[in-house]
C-alpha positions in Angstrom: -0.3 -15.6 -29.4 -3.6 -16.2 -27.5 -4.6 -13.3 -25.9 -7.6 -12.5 -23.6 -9.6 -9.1 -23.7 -10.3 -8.6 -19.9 -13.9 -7.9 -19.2 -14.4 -3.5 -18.8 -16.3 -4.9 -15.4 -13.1 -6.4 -14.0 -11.0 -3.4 -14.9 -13.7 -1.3 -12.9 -13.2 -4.0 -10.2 -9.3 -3.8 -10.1 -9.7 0.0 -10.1 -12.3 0.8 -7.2 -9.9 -2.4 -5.0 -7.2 0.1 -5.6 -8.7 2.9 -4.8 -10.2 0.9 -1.6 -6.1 -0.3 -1.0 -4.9 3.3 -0.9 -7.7 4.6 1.4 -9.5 6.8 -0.9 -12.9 4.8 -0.5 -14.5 2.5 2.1 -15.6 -1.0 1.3 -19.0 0.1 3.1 -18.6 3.9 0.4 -21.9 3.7 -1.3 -21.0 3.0 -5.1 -21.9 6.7 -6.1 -18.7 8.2 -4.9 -16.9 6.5 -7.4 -18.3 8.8 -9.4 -16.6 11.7 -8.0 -12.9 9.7 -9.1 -14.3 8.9 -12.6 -15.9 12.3 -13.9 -17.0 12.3 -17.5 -16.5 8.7 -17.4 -19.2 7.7 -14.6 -22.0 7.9 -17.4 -20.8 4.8 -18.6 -19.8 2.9 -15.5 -23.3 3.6 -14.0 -25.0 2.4 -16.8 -22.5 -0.8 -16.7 -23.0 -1.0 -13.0 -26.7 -0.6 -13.1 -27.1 -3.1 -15.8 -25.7 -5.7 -13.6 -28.1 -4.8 -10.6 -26.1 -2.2 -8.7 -27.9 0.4 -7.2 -25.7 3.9 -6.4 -26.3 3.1 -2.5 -24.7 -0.6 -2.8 -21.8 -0.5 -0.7 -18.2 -0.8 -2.7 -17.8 -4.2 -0.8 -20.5 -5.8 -3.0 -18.6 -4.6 -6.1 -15.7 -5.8 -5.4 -17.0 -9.6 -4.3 -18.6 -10.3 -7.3 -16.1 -13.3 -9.1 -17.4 -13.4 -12.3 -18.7 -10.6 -15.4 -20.4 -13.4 -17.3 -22.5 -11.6 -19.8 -24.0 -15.7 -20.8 -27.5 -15.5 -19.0 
């Protein structure tokens, strides 16, 4: 059985389009409200999201068009 780990970016992604779905955020949110959904876990999810050249005032819009988590750069 070939089985493929999804990428902790696209879960993020599938979560915040969700969240965008059932009204609870804007796609023009700044990113930084997610952290008032995720709590103890928006240490990590910053860092993530900052390490791919997110700032906390990106709108949730540009989060959820990126197509690809490639960590190959």
């Amino acid at each position: 059985m070939d089985q493929q780990v999804i990428h902790p970016m696209v879960k993020l992604q599938r979560q915040v389009r969700s969240l965008v779905e059932s009204k609870l955020l804007k796609g023009n949110d700044s990113i930084w409200k997610i952290a008032l959904l995720y709590g103890d876990e928006w240490a990590f999810w910053k860092q993530e999201l900052l390490a791919y050249d997110f700032t906390m005032q990106d709108p949730v819009s540009e989060l959820l068009a990126v197509e690809s988590w490639d960590d190959d750069e």
